[in-house]
N, CA and C atoms of all chains as a GROMACS GRO file, in nm:
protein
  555
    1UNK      N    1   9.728   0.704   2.966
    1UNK     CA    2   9.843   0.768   3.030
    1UNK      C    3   9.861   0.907   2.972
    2UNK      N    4   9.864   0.982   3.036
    2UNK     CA    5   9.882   1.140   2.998
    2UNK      C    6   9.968   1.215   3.134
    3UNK      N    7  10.029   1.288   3.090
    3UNK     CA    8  10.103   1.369   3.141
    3UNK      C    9  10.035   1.523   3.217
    4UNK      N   10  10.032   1.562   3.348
    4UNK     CA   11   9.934   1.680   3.356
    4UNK      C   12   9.952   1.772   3.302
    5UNK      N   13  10.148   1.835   3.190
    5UNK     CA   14  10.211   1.966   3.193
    5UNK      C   15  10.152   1.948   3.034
    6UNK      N   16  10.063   1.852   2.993
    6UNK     CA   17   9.981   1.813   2.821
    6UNK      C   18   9.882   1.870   2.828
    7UNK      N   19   9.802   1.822   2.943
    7UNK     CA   20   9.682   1.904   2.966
    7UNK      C   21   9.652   2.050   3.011
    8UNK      N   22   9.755   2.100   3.096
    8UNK     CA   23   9.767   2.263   3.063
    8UNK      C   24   9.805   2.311   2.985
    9UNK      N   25   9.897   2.276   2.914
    9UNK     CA   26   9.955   2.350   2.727
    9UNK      C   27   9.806   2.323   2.705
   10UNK      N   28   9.763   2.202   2.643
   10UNK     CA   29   9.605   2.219   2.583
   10UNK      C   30   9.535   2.292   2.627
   11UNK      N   31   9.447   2.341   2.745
   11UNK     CA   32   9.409   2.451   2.806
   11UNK      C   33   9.453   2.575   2.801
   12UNK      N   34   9.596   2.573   2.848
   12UNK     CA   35   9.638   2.734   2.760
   12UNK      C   36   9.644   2.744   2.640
   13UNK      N   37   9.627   2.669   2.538
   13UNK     CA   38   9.650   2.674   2.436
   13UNK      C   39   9.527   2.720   2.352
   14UNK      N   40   9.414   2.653   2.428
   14UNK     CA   41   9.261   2.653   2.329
   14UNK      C   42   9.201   2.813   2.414
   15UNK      N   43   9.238   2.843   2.568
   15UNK     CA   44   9.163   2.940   2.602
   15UNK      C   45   9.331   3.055   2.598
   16UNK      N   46   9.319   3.136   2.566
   16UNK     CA   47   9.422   3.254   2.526
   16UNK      C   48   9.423   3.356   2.648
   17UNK      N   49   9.521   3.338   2.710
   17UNK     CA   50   9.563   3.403   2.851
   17UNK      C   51   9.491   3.342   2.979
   18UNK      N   52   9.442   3.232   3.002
   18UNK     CA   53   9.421   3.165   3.066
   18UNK      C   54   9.512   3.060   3.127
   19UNK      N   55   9.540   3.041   3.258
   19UNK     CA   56   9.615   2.978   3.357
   19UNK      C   57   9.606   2.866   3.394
   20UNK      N   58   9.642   2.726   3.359
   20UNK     CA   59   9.602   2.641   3.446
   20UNK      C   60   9.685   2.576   3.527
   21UNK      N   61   9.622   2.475   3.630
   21UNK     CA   62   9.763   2.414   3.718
   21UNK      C   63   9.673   2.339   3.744
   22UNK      N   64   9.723   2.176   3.690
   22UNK     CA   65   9.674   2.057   3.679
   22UNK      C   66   9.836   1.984   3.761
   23UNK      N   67   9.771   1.915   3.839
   23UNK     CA   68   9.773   1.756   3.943
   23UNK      C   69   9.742   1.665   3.908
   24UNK      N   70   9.855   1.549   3.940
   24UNK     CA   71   9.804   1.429   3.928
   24UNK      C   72   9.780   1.357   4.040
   25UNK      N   73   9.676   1.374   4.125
   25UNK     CA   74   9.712   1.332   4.266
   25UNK      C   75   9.759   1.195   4.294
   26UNK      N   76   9.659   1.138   4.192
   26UNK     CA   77   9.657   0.984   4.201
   26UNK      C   78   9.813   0.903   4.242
   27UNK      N   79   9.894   0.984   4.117
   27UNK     CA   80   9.988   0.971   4.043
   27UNK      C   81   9.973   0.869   3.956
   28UNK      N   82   9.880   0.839   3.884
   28UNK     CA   83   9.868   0.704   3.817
   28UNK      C   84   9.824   0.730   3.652
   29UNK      N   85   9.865   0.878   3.606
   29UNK     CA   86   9.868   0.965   3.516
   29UNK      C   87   9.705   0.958   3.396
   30UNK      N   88   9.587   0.932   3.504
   30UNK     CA   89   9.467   0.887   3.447
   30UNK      C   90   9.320   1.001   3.537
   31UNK      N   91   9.388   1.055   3.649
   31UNK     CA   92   9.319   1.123   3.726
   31UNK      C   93   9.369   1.272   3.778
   32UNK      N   94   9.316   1.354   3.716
   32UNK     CA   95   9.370   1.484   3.735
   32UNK      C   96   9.286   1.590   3.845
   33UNK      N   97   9.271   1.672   3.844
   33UNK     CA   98   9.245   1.784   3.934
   33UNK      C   99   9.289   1.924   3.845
   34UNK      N  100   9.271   1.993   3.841
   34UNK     CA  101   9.276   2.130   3.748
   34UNK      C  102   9.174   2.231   3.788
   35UNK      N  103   9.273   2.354   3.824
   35UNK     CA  104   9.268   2.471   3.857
   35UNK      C  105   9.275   2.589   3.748
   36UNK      N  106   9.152   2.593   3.671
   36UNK     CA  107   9.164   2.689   3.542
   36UNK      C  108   9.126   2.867   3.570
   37UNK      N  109   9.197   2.972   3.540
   37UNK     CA  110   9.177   3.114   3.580
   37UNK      C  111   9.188   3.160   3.467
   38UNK      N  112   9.029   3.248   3.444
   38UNK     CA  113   9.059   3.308   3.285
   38UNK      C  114   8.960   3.420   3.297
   39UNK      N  115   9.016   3.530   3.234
   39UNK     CA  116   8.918   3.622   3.259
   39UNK      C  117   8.824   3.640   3.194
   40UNK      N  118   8.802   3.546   3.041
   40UNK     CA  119   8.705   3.514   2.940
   40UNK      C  120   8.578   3.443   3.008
   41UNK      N  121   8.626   3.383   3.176
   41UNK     CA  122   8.509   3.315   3.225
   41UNK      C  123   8.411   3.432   3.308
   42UNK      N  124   8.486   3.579   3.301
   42UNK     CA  125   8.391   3.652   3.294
   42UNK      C  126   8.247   3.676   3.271
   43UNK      N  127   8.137   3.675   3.358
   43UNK     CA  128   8.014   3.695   3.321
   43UNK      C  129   7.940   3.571   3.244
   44UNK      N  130   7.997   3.491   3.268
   44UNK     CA  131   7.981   3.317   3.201
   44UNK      C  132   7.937   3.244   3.329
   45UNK      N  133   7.839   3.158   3.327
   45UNK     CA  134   7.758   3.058   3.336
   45UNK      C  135   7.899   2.968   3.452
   46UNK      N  136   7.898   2.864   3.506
   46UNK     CA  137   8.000   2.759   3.522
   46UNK      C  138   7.962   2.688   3.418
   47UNK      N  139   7.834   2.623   3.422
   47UNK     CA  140   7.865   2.545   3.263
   47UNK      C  141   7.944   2.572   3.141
   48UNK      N  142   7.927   2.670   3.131
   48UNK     CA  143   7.969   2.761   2.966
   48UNK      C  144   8.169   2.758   2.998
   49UNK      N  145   8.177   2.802   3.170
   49UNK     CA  146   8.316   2.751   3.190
   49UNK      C  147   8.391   2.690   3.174
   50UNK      N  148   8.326   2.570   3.213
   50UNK     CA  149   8.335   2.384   3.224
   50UNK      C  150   8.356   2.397   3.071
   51UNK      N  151   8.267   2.368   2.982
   51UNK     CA  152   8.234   2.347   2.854
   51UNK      C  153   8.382   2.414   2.803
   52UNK      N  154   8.415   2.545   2.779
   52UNK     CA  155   8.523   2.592   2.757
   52UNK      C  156   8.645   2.554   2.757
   53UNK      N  157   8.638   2.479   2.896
   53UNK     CA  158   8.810   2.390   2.908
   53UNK      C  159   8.787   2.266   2.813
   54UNK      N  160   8.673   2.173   2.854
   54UNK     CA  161   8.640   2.072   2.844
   54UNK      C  162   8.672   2.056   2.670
   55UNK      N  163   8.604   2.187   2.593
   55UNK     CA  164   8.635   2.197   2.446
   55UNK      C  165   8.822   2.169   2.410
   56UNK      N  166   8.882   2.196   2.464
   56UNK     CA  167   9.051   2.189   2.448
   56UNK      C  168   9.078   2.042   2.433
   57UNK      N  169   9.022   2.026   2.552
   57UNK     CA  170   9.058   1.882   2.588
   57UNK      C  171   9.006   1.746   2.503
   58UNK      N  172   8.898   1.808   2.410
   58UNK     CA  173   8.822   1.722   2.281
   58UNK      C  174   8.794   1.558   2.323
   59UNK      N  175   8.797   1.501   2.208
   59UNK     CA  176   8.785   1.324   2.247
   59UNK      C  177   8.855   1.295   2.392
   60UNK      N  178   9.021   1.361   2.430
   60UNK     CA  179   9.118   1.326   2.501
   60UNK      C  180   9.014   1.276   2.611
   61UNK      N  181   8.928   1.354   2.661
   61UNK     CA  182   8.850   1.392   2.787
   61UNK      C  183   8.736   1.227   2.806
   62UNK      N  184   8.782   1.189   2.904
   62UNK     CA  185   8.673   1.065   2.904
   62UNK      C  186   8.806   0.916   2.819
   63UNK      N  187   8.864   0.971   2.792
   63UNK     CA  188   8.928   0.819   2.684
   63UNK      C  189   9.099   0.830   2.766
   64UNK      N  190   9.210   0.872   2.705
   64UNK     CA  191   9.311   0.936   2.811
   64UNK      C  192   9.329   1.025   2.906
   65UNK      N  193   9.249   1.032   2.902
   65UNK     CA  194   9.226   1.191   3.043
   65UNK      C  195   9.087   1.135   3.130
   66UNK      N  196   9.084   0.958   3.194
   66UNK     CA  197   8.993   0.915   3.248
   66UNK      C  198   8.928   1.036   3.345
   67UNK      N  199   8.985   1.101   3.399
   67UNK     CA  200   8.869   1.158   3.499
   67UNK      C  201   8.950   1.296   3.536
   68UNK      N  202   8.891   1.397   3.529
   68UNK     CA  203   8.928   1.520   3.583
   68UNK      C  204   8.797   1.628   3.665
   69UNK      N  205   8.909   1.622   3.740
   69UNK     CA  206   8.819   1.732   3.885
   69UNK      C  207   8.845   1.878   3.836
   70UNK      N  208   8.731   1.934   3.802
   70UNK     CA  209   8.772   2.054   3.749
   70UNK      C  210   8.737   2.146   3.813
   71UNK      N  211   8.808   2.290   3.845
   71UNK     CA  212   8.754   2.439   3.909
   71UNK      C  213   8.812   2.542   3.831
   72UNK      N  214   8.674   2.606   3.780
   72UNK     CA  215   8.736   2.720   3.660
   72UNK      C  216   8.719   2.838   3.793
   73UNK      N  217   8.782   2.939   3.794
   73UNK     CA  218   8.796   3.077   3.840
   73UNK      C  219   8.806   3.190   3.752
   74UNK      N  220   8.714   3.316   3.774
   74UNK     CA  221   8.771   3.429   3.673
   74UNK      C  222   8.908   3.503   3.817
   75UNK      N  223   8.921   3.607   3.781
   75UNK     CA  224   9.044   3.670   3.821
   75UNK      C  225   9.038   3.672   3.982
   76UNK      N  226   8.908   3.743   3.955
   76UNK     CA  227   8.861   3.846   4.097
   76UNK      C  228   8.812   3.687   4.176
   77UNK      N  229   8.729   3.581   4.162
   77UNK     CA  230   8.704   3.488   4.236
   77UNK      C  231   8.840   3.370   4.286
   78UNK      N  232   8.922   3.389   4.185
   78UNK     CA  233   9.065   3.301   4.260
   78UNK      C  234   9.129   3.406   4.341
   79UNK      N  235   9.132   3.553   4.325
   79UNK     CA  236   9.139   3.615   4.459
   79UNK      C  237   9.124   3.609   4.581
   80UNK      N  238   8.952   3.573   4.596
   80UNK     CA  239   8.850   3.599   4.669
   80UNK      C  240   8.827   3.448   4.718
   81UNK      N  241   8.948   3.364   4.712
   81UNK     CA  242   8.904   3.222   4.749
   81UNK      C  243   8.973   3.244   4.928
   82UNK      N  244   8.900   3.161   4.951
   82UNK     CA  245   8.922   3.094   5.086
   82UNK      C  246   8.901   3.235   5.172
   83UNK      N  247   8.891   3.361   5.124
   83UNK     CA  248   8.844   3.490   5.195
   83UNK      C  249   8.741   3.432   5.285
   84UNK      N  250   6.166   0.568   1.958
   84UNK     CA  251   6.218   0.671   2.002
   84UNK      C  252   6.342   0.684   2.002
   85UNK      N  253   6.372   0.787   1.890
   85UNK     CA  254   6.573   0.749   1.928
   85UNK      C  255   6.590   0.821   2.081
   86UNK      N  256   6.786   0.823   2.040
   86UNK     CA  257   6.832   0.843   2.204
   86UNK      C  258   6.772   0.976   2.227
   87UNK      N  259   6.824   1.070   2.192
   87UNK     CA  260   6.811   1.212   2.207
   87UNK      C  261   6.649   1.235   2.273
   88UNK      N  262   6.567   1.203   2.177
   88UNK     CA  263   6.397   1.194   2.213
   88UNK      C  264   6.370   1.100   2.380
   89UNK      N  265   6.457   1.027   2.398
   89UNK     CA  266   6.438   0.955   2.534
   89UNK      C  267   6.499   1.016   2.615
   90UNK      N  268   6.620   1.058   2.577
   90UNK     CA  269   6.668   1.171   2.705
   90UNK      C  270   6.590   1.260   2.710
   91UNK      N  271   6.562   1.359   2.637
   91UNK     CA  272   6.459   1.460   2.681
   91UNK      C  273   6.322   1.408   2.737
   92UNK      N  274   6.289   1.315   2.713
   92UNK     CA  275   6.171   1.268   2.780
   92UNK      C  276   6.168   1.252   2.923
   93UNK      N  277   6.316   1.193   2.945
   93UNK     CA  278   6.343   1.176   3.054
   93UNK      C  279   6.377   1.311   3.161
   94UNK      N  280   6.439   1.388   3.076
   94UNK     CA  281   6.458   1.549   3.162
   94UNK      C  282   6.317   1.587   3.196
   95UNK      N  283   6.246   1.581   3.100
   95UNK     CA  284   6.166   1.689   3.101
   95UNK      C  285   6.028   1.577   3.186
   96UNK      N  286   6.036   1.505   3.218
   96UNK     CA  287   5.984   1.394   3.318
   96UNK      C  288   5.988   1.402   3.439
   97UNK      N  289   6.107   1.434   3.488
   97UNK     CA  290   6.144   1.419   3.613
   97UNK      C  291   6.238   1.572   3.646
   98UNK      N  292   6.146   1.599   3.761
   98UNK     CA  293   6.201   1.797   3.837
   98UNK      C  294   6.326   1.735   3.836
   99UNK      N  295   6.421   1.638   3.939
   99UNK     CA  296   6.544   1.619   3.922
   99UNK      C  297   6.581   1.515   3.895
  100UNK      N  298   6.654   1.489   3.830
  100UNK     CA  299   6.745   1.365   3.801
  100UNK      C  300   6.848   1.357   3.712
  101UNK      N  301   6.887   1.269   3.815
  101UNK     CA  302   7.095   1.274   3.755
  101UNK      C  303   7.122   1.138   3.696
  102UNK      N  304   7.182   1.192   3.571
  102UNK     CA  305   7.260   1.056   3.540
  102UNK      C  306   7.412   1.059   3.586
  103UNK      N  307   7.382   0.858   3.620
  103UNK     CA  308   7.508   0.871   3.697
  103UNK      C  309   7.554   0.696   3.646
  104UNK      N  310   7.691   0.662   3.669
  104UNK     CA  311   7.746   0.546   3.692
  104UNK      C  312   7.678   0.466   3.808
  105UNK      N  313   7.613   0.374   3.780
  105UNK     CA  314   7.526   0.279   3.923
  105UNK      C  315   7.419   0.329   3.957
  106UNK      N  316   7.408   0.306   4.068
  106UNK     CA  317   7.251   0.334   4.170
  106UNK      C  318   7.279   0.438   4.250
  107UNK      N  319   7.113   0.514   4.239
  107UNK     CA  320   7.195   0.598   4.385
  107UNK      C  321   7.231   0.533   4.536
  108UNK      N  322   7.219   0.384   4.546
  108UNK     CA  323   7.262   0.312   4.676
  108UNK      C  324   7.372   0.249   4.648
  109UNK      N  325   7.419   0.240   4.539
  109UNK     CA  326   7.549   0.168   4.480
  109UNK      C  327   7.604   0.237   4.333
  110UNK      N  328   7.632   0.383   4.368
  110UNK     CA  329   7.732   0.418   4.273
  110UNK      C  330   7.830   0.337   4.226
  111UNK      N  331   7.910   0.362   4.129
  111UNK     CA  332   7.987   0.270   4.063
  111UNK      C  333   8.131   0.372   4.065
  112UNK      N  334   8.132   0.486   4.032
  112UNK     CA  335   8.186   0.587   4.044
  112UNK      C  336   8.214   0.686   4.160
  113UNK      N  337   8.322   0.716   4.184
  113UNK     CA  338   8.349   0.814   4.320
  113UNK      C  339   8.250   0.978   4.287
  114UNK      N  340   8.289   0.960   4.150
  114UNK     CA  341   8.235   1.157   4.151
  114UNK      C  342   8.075   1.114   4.112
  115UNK      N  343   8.015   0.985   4.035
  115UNK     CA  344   7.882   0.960   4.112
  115UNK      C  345   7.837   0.951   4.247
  116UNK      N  346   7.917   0.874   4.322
  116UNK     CA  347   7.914   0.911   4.441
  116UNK      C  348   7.906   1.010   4.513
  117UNK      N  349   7.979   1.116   4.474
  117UNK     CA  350   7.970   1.206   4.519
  117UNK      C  351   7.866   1.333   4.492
  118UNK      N  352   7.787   1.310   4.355
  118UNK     CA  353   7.701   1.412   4.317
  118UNK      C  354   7.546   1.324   4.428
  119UNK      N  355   7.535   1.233   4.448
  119UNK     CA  356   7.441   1.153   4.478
  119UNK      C  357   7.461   1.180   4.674
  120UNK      N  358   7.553   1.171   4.699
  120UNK     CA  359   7.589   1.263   4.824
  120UNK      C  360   7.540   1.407   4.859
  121UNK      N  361   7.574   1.476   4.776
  121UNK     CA  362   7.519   1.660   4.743
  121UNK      C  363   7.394   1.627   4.774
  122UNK      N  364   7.316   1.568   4.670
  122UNK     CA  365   7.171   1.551   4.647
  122UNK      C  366   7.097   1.513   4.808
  123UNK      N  367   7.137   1.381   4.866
  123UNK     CA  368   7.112   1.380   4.922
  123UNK      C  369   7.110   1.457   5.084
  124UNK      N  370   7.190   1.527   5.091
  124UNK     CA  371   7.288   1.653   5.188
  124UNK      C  372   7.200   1.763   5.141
  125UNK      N  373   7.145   1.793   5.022
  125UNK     CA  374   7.068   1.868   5.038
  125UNK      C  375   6.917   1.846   5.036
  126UNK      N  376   6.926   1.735   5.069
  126UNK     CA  377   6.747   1.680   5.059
  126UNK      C  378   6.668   1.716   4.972
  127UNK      N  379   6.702   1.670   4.860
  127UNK     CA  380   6.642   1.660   4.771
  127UNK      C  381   6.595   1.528   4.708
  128UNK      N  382   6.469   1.526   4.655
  128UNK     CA  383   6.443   1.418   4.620
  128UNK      C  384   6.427   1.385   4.451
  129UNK      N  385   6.510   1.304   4.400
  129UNK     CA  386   6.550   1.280   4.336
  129UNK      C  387   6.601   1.130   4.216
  130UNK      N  388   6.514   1.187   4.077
  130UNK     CA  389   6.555   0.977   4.038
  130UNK      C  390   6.697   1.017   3.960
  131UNK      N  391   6.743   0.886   3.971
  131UNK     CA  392   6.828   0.827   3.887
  131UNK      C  393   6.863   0.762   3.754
  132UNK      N  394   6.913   0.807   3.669
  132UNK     CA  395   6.977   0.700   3.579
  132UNK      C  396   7.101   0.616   3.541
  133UNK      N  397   7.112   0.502   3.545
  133UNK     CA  398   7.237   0.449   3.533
  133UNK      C  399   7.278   0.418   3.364
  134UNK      N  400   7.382   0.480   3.364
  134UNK     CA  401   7.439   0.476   3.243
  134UNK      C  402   7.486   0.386   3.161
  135UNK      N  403   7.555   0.300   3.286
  135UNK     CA  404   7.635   0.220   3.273
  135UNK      C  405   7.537   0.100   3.215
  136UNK      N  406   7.423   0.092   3.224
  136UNK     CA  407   7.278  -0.004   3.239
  136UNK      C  408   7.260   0.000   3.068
  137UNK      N  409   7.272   0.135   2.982
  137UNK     CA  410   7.237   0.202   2.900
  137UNK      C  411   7.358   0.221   2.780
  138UNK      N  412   7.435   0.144   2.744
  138UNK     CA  413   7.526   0.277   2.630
  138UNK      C  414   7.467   0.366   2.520
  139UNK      N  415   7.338   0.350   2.496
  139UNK     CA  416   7.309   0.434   2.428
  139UNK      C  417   7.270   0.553   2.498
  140UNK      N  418   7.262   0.583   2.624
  140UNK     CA  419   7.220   0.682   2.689
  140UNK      C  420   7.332   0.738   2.755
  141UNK      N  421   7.424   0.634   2.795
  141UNK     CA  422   7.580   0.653   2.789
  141UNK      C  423   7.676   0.773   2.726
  142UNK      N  424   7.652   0.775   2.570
  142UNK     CA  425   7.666   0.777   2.453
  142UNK      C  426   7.583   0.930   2.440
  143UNK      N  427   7.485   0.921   2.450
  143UNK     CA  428   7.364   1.014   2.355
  143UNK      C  429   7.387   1.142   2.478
  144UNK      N  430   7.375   1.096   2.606
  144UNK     CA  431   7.290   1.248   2.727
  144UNK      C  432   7.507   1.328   2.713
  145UNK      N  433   7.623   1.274   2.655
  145UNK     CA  434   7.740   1.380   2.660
  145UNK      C  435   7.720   1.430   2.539
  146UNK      N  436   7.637   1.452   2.435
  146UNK     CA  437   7.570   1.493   2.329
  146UNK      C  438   7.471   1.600   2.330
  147UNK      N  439   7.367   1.532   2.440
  147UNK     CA  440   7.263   1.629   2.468
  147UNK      C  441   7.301   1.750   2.543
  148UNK      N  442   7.405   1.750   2.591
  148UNK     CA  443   7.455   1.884   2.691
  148UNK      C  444   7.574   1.913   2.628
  149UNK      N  445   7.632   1.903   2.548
  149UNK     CA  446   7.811   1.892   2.488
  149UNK      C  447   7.838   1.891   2.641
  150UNK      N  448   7.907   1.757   2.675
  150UNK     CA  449   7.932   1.757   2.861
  150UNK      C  450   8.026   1.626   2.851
  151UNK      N  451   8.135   1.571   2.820
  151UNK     CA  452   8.182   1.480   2.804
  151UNK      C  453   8.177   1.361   2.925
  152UNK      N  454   8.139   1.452   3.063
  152UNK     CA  455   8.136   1.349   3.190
  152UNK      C  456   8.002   1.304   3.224
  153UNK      N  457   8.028   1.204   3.335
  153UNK     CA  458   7.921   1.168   3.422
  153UNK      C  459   7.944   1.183   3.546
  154UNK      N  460   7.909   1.248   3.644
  154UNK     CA  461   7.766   1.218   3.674
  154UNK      C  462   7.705   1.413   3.536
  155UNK      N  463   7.543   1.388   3.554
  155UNK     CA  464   7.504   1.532   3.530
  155UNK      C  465   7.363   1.514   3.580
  156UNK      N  466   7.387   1.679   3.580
  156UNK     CA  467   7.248   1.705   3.712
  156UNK      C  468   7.133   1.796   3.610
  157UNK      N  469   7.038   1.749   3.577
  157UNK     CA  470   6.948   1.822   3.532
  157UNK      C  471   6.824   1.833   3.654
  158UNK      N  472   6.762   2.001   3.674
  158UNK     CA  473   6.661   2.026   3.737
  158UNK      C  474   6.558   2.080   3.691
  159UNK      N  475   6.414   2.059   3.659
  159UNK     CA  476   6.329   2.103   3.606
  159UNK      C  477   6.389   2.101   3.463
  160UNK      N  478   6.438   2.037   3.365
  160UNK     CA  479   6.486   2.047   3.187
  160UNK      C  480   6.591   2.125   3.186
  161UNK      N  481   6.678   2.204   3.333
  161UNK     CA  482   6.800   2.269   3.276
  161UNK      C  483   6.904   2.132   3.330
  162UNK      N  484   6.990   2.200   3.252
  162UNK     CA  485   7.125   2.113   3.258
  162UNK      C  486   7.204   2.212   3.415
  163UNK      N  487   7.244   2.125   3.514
  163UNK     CA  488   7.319   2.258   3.569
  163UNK      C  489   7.415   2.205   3.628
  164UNK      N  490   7.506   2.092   3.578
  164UNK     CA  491   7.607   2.070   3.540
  164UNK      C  492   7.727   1.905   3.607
  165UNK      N  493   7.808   1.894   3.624
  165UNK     CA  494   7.872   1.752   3.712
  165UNK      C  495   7.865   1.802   3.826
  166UNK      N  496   7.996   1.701   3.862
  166UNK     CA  497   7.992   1.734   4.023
  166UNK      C  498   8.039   1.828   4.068
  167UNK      N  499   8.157   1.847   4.000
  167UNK     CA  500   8.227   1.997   4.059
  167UNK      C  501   8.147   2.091   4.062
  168UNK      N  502   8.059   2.129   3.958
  168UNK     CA  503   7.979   2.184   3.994
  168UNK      C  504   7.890   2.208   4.063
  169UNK      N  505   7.835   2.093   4.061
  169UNK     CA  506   7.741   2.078   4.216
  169UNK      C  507   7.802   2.108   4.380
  170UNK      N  508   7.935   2.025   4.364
  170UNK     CA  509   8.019   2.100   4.510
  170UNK      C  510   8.038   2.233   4.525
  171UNK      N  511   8.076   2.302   4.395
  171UNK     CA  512   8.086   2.449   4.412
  171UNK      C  513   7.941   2.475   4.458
  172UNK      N  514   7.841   2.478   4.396
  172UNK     CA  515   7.689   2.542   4.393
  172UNK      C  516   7.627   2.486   4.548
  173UNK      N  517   7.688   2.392   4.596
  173UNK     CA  518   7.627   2.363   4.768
  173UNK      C  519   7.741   2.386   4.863
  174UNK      N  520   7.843   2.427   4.736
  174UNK     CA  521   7.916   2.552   4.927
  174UNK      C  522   7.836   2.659   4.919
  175UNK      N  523   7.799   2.724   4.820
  175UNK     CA  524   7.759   2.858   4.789
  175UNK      C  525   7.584   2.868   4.817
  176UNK      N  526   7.543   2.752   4.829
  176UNK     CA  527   7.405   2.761   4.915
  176UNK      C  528   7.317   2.813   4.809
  177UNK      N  529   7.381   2.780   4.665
  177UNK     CA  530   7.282   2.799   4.540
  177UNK      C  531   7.194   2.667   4.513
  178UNK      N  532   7.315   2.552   4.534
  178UNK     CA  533   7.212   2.402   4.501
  178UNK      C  534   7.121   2.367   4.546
  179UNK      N  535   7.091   2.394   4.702
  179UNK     CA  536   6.990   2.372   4.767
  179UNK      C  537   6.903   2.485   4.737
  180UNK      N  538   6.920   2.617   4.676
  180UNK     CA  539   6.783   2.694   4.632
  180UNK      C  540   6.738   2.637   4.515
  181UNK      N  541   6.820   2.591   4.389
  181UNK     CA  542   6.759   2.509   4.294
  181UNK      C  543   6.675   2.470   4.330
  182UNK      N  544   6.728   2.313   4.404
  182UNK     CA  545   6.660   2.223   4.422
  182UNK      C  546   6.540   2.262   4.509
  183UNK      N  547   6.520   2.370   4.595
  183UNK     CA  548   6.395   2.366   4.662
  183UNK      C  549   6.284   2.360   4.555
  184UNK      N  550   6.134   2.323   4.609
  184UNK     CA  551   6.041   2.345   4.482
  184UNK      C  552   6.009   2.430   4.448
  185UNK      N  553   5.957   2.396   4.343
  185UNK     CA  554   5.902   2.538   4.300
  185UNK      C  555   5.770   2.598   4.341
   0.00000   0.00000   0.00000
């Protein structure tokens, strides 16, 4: 059981000026969705992205935080969405 | 052979293959399901490993990539990442250039 407004403090917390907005769609506080925007994902890989959030989130990830749908964005590409 | 030495054996074995929760005809998992979907949508041909079959491989391949999830997609020995990733990379009409041969 986790809360989604835990898992964005952790995310803003580990990546520094980075945005997130995490869902629980399920509502069953075990399945998230997360929308991460950082401009550190600048010139970075998606893996190296992924990896980045995923680091915040430590053991949590896989044990209380059963499953998360993740989409990292830098600035200019959460702009440039749905364009 | 420890784990680590069998996973790489196994990457570096096979151009693609994903480890995943189940079969690729009976995922066990939705976002296995769903990377095994991609794969197939982009016709690619492709083996499997089930994890779930395995805890030491379970265990060892979120080690071999620092990658805490499953499913993961390795092509030719790179890591190139879960599913989200894979959905992003076959809207963008990158997954299916991967995967073409080489």
């Amino acid at each position: 059981m986790f809360e989604p407004s835990e898992i964005k403090r952790l995310i803003e917390a580990g990546i520094p000026g980075a945005l997130a907005h995490v869902v629980d769609d399920a509502g069953d506080k075990e399945h998230f969705q997360a929308d991460v925007v950082s401009e550190s994902f600048e010139g970075r890989s998606l893996v190296l992205q992924h990896q980045a959030v995923y680091k915040c989130l430590g053991s949590k990830m896989g044990n209380e935080i059963h499953a998360l749908q993740l989409r990292t964005w830098t600035p200019a590409r959460w702009a440039a969405r749905g364009a | 052979m420890d784990t680590q030495a069998r996973i790489k054996s196994i990457i570096e074995g096979n151009d693609v293959v994903l480890f995943m929760k189940g079969s690729k005809f009976f995922p066990q998992c939705g976002f296995s399901a769903r990377a095994v979907d991609l794969l197939t949508r982009a016709g690619a041909r492709f083996e499997t490993v089930d994890v779930l079959s395995d805890p030491e491989i379970r265990q060892g391949i979120k080690e071999y990539s620092s990658w805490p999830t499953i499913p993961q997609l390795y092509v030719r020995g790179e890591f190139v990442g879960g599913s989200d990733i894979m959905m992003d990379l076959f809207q963008s009409g990158e997954l299916q250039k991967k995967l073409a041969p080489a």
